[in-house]
C-alpha positions as CSV (number, residue, x, y, z in Angstrom):
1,X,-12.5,-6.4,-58.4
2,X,-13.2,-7.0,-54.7
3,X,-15.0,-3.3,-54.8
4,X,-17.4,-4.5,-56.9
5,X,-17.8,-7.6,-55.7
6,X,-20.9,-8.1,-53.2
7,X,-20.7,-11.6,-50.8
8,X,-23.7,-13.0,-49.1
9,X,-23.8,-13.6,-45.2
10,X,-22.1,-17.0,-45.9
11,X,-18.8,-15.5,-47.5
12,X,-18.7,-12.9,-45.1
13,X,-18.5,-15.4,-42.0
14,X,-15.8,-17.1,-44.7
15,X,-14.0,-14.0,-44.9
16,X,-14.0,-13.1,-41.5
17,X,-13.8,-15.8,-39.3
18,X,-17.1,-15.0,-37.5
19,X,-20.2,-18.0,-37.5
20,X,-22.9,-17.3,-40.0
21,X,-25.2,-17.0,-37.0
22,X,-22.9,-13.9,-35.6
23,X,-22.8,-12.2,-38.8
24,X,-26.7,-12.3,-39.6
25,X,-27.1,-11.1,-35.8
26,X,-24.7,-8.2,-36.2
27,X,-26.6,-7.8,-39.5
28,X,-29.9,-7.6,-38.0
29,X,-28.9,-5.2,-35.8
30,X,-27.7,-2.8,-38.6
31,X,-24.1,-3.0,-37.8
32,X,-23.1,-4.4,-41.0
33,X,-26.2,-3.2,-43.3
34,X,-26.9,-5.2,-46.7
35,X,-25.8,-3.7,-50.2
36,X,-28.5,-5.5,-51.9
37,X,-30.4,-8.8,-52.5
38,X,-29.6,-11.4,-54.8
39,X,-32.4,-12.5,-57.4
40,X,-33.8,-14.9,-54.5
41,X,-34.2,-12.3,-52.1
42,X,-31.2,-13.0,-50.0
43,X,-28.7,-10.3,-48.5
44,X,-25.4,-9.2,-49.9
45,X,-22.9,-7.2,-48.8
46,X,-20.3,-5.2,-50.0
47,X,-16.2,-5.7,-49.3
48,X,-16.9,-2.7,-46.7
49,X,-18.9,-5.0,-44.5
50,X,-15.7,-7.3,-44.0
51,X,-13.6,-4.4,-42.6
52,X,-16.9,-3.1,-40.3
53,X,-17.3,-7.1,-39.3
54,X,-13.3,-7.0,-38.9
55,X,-13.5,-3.8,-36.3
56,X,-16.6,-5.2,-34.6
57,X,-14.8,-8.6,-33.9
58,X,-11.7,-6.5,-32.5
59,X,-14.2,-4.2,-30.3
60,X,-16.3,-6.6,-28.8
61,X,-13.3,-8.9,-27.6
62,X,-12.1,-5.7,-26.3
63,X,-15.5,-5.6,-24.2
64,X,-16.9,-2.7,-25.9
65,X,-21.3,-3.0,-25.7
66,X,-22.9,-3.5,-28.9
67,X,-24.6,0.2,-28.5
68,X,-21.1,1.5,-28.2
69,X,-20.1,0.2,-31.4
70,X,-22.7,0.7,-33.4
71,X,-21.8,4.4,-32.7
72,X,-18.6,4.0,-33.4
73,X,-18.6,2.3,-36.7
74,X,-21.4,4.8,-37.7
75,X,-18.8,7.4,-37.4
76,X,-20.8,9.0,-34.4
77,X,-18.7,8.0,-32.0
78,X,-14.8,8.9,-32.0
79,X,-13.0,5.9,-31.3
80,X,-10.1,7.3,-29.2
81,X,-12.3,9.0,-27.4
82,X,-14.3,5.6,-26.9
83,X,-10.8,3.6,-26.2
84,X,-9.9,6.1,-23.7
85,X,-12.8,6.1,-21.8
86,X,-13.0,2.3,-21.9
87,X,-9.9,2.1,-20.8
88,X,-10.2,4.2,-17.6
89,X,-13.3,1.6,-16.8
90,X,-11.0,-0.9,-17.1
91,X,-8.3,0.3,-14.8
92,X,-11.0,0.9,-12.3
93,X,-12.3,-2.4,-12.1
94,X,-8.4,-3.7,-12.3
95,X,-8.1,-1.3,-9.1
96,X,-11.6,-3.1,-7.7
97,X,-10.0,-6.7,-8.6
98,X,-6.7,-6.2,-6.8
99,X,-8.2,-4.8,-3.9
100,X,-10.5,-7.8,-3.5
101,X,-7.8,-10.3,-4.1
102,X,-5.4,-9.2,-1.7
103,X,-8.5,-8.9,1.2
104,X,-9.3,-12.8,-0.1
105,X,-5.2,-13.3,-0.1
106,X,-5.3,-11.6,3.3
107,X,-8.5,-13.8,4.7
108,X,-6.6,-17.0,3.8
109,X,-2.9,-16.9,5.3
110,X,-4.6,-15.1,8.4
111,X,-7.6,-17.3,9.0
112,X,-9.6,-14.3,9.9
113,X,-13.2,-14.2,11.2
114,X,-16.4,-12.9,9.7
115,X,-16.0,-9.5,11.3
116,X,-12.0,-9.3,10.5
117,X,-13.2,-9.9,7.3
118,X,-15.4,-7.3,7.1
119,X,-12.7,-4.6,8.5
120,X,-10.4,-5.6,5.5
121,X,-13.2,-5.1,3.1
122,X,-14.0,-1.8,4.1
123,X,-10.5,-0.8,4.9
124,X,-9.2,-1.2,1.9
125,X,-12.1,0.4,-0.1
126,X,-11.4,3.5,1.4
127,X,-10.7,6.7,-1.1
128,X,-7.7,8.1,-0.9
129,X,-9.3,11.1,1.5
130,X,-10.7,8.7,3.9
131,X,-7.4,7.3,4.2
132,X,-5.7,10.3,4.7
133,X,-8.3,11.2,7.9
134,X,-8.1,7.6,9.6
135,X,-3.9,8.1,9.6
136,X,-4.4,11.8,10.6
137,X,-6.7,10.6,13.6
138,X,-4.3,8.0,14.6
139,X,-1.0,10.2,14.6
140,X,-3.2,13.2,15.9
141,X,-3.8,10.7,19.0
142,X,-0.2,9.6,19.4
143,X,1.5,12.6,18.6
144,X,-1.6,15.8,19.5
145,X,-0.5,18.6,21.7
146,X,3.5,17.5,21.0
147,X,4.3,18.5,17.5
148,X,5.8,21.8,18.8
149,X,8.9,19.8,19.5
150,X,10.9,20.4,16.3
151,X,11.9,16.7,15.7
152,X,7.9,15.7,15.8
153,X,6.9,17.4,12.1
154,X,9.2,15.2,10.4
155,X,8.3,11.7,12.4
156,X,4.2,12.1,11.7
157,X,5.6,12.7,8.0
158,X,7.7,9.4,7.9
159,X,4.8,7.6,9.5
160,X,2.6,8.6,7.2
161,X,1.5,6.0,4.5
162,X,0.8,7.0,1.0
163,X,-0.9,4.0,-0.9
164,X,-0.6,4.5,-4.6
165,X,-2.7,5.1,-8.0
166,X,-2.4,1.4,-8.8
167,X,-0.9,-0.8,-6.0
168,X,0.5,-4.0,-5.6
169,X,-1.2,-6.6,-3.8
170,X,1.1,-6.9,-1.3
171,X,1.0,-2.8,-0.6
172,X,-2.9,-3.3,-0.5
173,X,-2.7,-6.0,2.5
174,X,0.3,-4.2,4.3
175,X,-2.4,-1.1,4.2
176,X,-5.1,-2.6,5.7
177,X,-2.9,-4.1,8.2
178,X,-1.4,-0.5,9.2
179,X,-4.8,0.7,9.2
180,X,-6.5,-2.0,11.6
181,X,-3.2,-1.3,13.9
182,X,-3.8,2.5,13.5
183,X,-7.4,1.8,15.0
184,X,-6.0,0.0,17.8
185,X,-6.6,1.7,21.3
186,X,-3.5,-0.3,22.8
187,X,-1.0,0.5,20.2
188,X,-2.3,3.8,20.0
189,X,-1.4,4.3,23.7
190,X,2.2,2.6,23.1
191,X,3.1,5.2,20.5
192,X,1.2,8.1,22.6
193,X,3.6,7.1,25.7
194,X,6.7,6.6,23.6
195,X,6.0,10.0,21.8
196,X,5.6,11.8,25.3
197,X,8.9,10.3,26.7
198,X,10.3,11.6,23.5
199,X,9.0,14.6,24.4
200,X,10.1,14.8,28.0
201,X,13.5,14.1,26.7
202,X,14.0,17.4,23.9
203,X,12.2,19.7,26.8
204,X,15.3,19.0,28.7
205,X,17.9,18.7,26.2
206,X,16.5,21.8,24.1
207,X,19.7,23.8,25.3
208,X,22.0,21.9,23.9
209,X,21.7,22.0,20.6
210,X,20.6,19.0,18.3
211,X,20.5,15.2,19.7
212,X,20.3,12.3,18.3
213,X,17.5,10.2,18.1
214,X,17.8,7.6,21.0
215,X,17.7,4.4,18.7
216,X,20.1,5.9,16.3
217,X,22.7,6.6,19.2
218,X,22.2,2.6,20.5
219,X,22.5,1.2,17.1
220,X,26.0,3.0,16.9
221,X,27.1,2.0,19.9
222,X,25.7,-1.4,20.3
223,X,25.6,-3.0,17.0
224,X,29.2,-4.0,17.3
225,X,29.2,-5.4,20.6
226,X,26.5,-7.2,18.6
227,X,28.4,-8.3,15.8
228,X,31.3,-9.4,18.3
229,X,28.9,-11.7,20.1
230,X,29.5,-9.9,22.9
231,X,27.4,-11.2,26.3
232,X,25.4,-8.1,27.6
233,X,26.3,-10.1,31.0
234,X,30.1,-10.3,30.5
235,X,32.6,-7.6,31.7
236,X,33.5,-6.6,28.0
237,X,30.0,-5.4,27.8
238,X,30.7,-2.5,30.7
239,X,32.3,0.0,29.0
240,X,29.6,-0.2,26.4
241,X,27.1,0.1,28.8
242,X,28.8,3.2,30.1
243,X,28.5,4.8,26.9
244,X,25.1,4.7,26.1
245,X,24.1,5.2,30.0
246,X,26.4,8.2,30.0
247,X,25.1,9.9,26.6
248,X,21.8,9.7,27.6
249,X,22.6,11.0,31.2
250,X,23.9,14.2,29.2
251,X,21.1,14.4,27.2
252,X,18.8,14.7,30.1
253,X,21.6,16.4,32.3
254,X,21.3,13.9,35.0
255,X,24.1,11.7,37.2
256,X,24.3,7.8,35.2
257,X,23.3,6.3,38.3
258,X,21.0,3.1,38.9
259,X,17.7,5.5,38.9
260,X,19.0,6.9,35.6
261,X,19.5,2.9,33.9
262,X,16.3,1.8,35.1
263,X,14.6,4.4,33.4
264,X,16.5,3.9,30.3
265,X,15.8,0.7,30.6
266,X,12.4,1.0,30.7
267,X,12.3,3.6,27.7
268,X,14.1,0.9,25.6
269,X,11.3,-1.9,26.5
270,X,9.0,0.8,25.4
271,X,10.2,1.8,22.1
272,X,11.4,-2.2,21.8
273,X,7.4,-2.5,21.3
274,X,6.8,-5.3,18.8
275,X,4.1,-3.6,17.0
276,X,6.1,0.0,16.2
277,X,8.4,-2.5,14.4
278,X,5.9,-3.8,12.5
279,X,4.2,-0.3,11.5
280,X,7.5,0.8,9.9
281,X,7.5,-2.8,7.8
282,X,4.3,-2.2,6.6
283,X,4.7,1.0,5.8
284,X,7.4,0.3,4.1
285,X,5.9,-1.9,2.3
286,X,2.8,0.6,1.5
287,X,5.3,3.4,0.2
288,X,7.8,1.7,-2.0
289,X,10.0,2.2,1.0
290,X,13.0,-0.5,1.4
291,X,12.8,-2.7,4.3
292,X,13.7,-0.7,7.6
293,X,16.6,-2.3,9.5
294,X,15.8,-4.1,12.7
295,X,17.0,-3.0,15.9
296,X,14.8,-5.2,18.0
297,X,18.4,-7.2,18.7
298,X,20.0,-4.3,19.7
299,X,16.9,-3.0,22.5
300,X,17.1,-6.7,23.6
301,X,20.8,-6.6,24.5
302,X,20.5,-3.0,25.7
303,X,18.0,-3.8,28.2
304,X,19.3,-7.0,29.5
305,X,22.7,-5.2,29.8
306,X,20.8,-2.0,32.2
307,X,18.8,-4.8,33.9
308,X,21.5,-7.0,34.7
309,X,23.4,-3.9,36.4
310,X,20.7,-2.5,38.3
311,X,19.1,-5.7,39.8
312,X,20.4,-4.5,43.5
């Protein structure tokens, strides 16, 4: 019977698949120890050995160190308790992988410099804490001293990115994207002076009740003059223009005259930043967000409309 049965190193490779060389190393190591010599002095090895040699074979391919499972094999060493831990070394250098492939993936469609290079790097090796202060700083400069407006809790909170456990490539190079824009003193400024006309406009309109959010109201109003193809030059697009121009007049409780359309004007080209629209991509992207919708098209034919009338 195979119990009683002892094989030398030679069988054992047989029996296992493994090289004669591998087996007499693991032997020599006292992974797989000899049940006793045969007559000329060589080793033998009991049907035990296979299933030892069997595990080994299975744990080493799994990248387990020989030290490791020793231990293990020996009984000294739980082996769910080894798996797990394994395991959670394994996810972390997963994590260390992706974040250095998307940087790499990053470097190559953006031909970026040494030093832009760098910035990825480091950007996307942040912990979750350092994150968490370099978006805090940035919406603490755009939005600092202005969060007592009511509406201002909820926008730092939908512009706050939240990069997972185990992201996606793409969520790791739309993250260090945000984060070099967050660092930018320029767009920093934009959303500062956007945030302040915000705020200028709910000091006014605080008595009278809740208002809609300015883009909101255009995208309403203008999206079907957009889907009509409607000229922002033609006469069709008056009375559309007289909407909008009027509603905000109310809102800030002021006569819809030239004065009034510049401004607006110049509030749209403002918010119509390039940049903000590609913050709320990326982020997004970072939280698992669906695309935002667009209303770049609707600023442009808003503010071609106001300019158009208020050229004399």
């Amino acid at each position: 019977m195979d119990g009683d049965t002892l094989y030398s190193i030679g069988e054992l490779a047989k029996r296992t698949g493994l090289t004669v060389k591998t087996v007499r190393f693991y032997s020599d190591r006292g992974i797989v120890v000899p049940t006793g010599r045969s007559p000329a002095g060589y080793r033998l090895y009991s049907i035990d050995a296979v299933a030892r040699l069997d595990l080994v074979r299975t744990l080493r391919e799994l990248g387990l160190d020989l030290p490791t499972i020793r231990r293990v094999v020996d009984r000294e060493l739980s082996l769910p308790e080894v798996a797990a831990a394994h395991a959670e070394a394994l996810a972390v250098q997963i994590r260390v992988l992706g974040l250095r492939r998307a940087v790499l993936t990053a470097v190559a469609e953006r031909g970026s410099t040494p030093e832009e290079t760098e910035l990825m790097h480091r950007l996307a090796q942040l912990s979750e804490e350092e994150r968490r202060r370099l978006i805090g700083d940035f919406l603490d400069a755009a939005f600092g001293g202005l969060d007592a407006a009511p509406a201002f809790a909820g926008v730092m909170r939908s512009m706050t990115p939240e990069l997972p456990d185990n992201p996606e490539a793409e969520q790791v190079q739309a993250w260090v994207e945000l984060a070099e824009m967050s660092l930018d003193p320029d767009f920093r400024a934009v959303v500062r002076r956007m945030a302040e006309d915000q705020a200028a406009e709910e000091a006014r309109s605080d008595t009278m009740g809740p208002r809609r959010d300015i883009a909101a109201s255009l995208r309403d109003q203008v999206g079907p003059a957009l889907a009509a193809g409607i000229d922002p030059a033609s006469p069709q697009a008056d009375p559309i223009v007289a909407a909008f121009t009027a509603h905000y007049a109310h809102l800030l409780g002021r006569p819809d005259d030239v004065e009034l359309r510049r401004r607006l004007a110049t509030r749209l080209e403002s918010v119509n930043d390039p940049r903000r629209e590609r913050y709320l991509q990326l982020l997004a992207v970072v939280n698992g967000w669906s695309a935002p919708e667009s209303l770049a098209p609707v600023f442009d034919w808003s503010v071609q409309a106001l300019r158009l009338r208020t050229q004399q």
